[in-house]
C-alpha positions as CSV (number, residue, x, y, z in Angstrom):
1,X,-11.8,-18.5,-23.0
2,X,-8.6,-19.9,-24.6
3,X,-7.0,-16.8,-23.9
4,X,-7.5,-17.4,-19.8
5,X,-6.8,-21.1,-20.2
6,X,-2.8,-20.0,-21.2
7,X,-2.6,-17.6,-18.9
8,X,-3.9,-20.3,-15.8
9,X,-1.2,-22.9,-17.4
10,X,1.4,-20.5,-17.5
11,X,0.9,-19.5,-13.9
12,X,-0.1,-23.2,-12.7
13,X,-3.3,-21.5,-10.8
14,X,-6.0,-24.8,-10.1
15,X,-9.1,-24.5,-12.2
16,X,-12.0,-23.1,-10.2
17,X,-15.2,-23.3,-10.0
18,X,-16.8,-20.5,-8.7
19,X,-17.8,-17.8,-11.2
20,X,-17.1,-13.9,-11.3
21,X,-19.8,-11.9,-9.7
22,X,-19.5,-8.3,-10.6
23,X,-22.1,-7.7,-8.2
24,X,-19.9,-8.2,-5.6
25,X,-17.9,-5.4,-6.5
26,X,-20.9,-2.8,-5.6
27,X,-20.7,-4.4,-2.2
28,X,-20.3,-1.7,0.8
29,X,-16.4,-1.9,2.0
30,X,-17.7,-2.7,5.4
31,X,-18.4,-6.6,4.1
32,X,-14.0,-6.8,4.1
33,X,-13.2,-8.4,7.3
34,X,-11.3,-5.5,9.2
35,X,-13.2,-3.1,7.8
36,X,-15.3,-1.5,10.5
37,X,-17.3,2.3,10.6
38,X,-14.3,3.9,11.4
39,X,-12.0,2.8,8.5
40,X,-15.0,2.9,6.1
41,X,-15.1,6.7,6.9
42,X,-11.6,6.9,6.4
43,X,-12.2,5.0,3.0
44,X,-15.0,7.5,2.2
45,X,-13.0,10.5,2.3
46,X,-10.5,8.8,-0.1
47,X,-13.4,7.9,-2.6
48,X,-13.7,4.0,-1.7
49,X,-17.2,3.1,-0.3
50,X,-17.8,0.0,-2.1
51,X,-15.0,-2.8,-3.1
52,X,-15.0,-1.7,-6.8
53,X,-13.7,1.7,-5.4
54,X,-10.9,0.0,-3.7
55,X,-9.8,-2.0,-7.0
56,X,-8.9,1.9,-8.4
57,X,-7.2,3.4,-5.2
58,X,-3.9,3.9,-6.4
59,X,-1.3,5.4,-3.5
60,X,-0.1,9.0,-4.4
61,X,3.5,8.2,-3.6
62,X,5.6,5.1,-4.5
63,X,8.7,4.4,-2.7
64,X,11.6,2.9,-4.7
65,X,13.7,0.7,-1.9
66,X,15.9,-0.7,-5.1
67,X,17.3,3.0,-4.8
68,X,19.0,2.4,-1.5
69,X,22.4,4.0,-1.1
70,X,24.5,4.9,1.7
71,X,24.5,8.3,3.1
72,X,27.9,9.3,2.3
73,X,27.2,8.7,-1.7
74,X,23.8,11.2,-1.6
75,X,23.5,14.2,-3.8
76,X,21.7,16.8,-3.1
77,X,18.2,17.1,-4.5
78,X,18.1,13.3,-4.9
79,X,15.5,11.3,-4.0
80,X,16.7,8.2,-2.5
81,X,16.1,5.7,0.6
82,X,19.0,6.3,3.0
83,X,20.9,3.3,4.6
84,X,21.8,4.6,8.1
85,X,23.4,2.5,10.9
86,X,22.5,4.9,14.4
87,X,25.4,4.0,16.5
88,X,24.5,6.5,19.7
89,X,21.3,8.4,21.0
90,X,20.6,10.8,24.0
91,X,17.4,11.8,25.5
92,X,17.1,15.6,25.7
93,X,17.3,17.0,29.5
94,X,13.6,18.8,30.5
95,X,13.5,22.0,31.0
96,X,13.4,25.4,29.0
97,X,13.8,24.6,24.9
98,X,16.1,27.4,23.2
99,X,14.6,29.8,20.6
């Protein structure tokens, strides 16, 4: 208990006082507000059907944005976020595409 005392000081979080309930956690996804059939299906395929699930659904890709550069400074085979200014577009004309 000490232990989570230092770590509330340290942080400044108010003392609460309602307790854990790890039963929650078994709790369907659908109980999240937002979270309807259709993004509890999605959920499902990913693994997640109860709120516990979601606490281990880790993304499979990470994107660094402190690895901006510029475009002229890119090498190849890097992986990078480009910083682009578009200065022009065009819409392509209908008609017949070229193969």
């Amino acid at each position: 208990m000490k232990q989570a005392e230092s770590a509330d000081a340290l942080l400044d979080l108010p003392e609460s006082d309602v307790e854990p309930d790890p039963e929650a956690l078994l709790q369907s996804v659908t109980v999240l507000h937002g979270v309807g059939p259709k993004i509890a299906e999605k959920l499902e395929t990913l693994g997640a059907t109860t709120i516990g699930d979601l606490l281990y659904l880790f993304p499979r890709r990470y994107e660094d944005y402190s690895l901006l550069k510029p475009i002229n400074r890119l090498t190849y085979g890097e992986q990078v976020t480009v910083i682009g200014t578009i200065w022009q577009t065009a819409r392509a004309a209908p008609g017949r595409t070229r193969s």
